[in-house]
N, C-alpha and C positions, 0 to 999 in steps of 0.2 A: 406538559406542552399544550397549551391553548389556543396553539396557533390557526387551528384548526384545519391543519395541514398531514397529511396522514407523511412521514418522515420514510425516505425510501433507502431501502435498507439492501446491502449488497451481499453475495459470499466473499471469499477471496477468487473464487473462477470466475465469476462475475467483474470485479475489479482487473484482474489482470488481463482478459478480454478486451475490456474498455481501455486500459491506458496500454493495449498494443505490445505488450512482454508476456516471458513466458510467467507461468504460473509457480514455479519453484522460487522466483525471485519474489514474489508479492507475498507468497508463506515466508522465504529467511526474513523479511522487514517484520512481518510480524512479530516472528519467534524472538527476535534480535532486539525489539525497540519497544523496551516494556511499557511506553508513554503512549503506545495506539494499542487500545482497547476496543475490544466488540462494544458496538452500544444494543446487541441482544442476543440472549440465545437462543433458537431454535431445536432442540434435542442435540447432538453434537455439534447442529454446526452456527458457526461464529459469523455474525452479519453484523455490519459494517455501514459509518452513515459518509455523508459526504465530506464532512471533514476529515476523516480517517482516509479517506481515498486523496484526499489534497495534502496529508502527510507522508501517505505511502509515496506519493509522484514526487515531492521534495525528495525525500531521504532515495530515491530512485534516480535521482537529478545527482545527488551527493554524490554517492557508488560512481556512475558516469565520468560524475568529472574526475574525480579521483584518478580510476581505470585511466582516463585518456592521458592524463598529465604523467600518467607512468609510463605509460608505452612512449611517451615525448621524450620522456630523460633516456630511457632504455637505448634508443637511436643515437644519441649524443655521441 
């Protein structure tokens, strides 16, 4: 990376903080969607760049709509 941009790196309490959920959902996305990967590790723990944060809030977006359009047919 020559961008000479130092790349700012998240945990998952970090991320889920910021996109305003709890933190249990931001780890199942992880565990669950083998295509977002830490871009580093620090001794255990798994940091996270901003792309991976723009993945996790789709696939967060996904779950949502899902959930809603079920509770829709459920009332039917």
């Amino acid at each position: 990376m020559r961008s000479g941009r130092i790349p700012q790196l998240r945990t998952p309490g970090v991320m889920a903080e910021r996109l305003g959920v709890p933190l249990h959902r931001v780890l199942y996305i992880l565990r669950t969607r083998e295509h977002i990967q830490p871009s580093a590790k620090a001794g255990r723990l798994r940091l996270y760049d901003e792309q991976a944060m723009r993945l996790i809030r789709e696939e967060l977006a996904r779950i949502d709509a899902r959930q809603t359009g079920r509770k829709g047919e459920l009332n039917d």
